[in-house]
C-alpha positions, 0 to 999 in steps of 0.5 A, spaced: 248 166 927 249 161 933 257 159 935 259 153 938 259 158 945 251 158 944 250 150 943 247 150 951 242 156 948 239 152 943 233 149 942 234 141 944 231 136 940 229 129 942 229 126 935 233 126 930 231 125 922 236 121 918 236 128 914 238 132 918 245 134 918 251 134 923 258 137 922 264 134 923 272 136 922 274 131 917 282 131 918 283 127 911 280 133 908 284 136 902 279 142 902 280 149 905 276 147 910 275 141 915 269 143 917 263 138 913 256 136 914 255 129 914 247 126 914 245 124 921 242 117 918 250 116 916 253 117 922 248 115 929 247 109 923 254 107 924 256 108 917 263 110 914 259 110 907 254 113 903 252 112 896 245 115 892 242 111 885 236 114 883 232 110 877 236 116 872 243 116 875 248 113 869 250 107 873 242 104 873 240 107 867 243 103 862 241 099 856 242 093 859 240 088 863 245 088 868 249 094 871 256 094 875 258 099 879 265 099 883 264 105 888 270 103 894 277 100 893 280 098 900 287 097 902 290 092 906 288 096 912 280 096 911 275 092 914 267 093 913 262 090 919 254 092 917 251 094 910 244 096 908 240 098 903 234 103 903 229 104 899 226 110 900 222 109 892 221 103 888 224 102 881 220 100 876 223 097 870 219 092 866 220 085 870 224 083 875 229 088 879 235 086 884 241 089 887 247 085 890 252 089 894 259 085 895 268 084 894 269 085 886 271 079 883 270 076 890 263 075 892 259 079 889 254 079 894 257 079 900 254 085 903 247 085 900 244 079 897 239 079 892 235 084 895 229 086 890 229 093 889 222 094 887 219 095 893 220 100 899 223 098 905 230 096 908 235 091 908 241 091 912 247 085 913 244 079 908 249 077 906 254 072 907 260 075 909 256 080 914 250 077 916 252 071 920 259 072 925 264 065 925 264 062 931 266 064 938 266 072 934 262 077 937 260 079 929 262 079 922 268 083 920 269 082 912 277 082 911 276 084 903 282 082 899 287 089 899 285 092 892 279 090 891 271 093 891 265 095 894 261 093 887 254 094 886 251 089 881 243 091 878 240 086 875 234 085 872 232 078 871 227 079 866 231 081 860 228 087 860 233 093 859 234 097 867 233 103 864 226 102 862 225 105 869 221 111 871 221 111 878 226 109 883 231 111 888 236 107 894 241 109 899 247 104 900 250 104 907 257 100 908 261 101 914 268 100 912 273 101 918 281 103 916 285 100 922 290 105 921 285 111 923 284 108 930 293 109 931 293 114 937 285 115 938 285 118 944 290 119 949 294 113 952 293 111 959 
């Protein structure tokens, strides 16, 4: 079993798939080790964040025509500045199928906008809050209200239950920033 001594020994890859895993030492940890794998997806994406929901999860597959989710609460200290959403298989409920991704009992779609989740493929940063920078700024930063959500609403437009799906599967990536986790980064200078 190779160590950190032997990285220079190591075959060298030239690309990385979004699967593979990279390890990182989490210092909020609370387990008997820092030491974590993360998907590399998350991390060279520049992701904080990452859910899974597949067509059978709990959240989705419910007798309803809509579902919400609340998956993060944010502090006074929190910021989030990119999301995507990816598709990897579409979901197959009998009519219509939606996701929005936003602030709870803010703007629900702040994040992601009505994105049809029906189709494979991947949505990043379309909606209002992350999508267009205010004036004179660089980018979107979204400064959600301190005890609030990222909350995951599923529609379905038809009437139909979400559960009547067989297929399906999506990755959510929210980047959410802790200003307080950039005190005394590195050395000063």
């Amino acid at each position: 079993m190779p160590t950190l001594d032997d990285t220079t020994t190591l075959v060298k890859n030239v690309a990385i798939a979004a699967n593979d895993s990279l390890v990182i030492s989490n210092k909020d940890s609370g387990a008997s080790s820092l030491i974590q794998q993360v998907p590399a997806a998350q991390i060279l994406g520049g992701y904080s964040h990452a859910w899974l929901f597949n067509f059978d999860s709990p959240s989705y597959a419910v007798d309803a025509v809509s579902a919400t989710v609340d998956l993060f609460t944010f502090s006074a200290t929190h910021r989030v500045d990119k999301a995507a959403v990816i598709v990897t298989e579409g979901f197959n409920p009998s009519g219509t199928a939606t996701i929005d991704v936003g602030i709870g009992d803010e703007d629900l779609d702040d994040y992601i906008d009505n994105l049809d989740i029906k189709t494979v493929g991947i949505t990043k940063n379309s909606g209002d809050a992350v999508e267009t920078p205010a004036e004179d700024a660089p980018s979107a930063v979204s400064d959600p209200t301190d005890a609030d959500t990222v909350r995951v609403t599923f529609n379905n437009g038809s009437g139909q239950n979400l559960s009547t799906a067989t297929t399906g599967q999506l990755v959510l990536l929210v980047n959410i920033l802790d200003i307080n986790d950039y005190v005394d980064l590195v050395p000063a200078q």
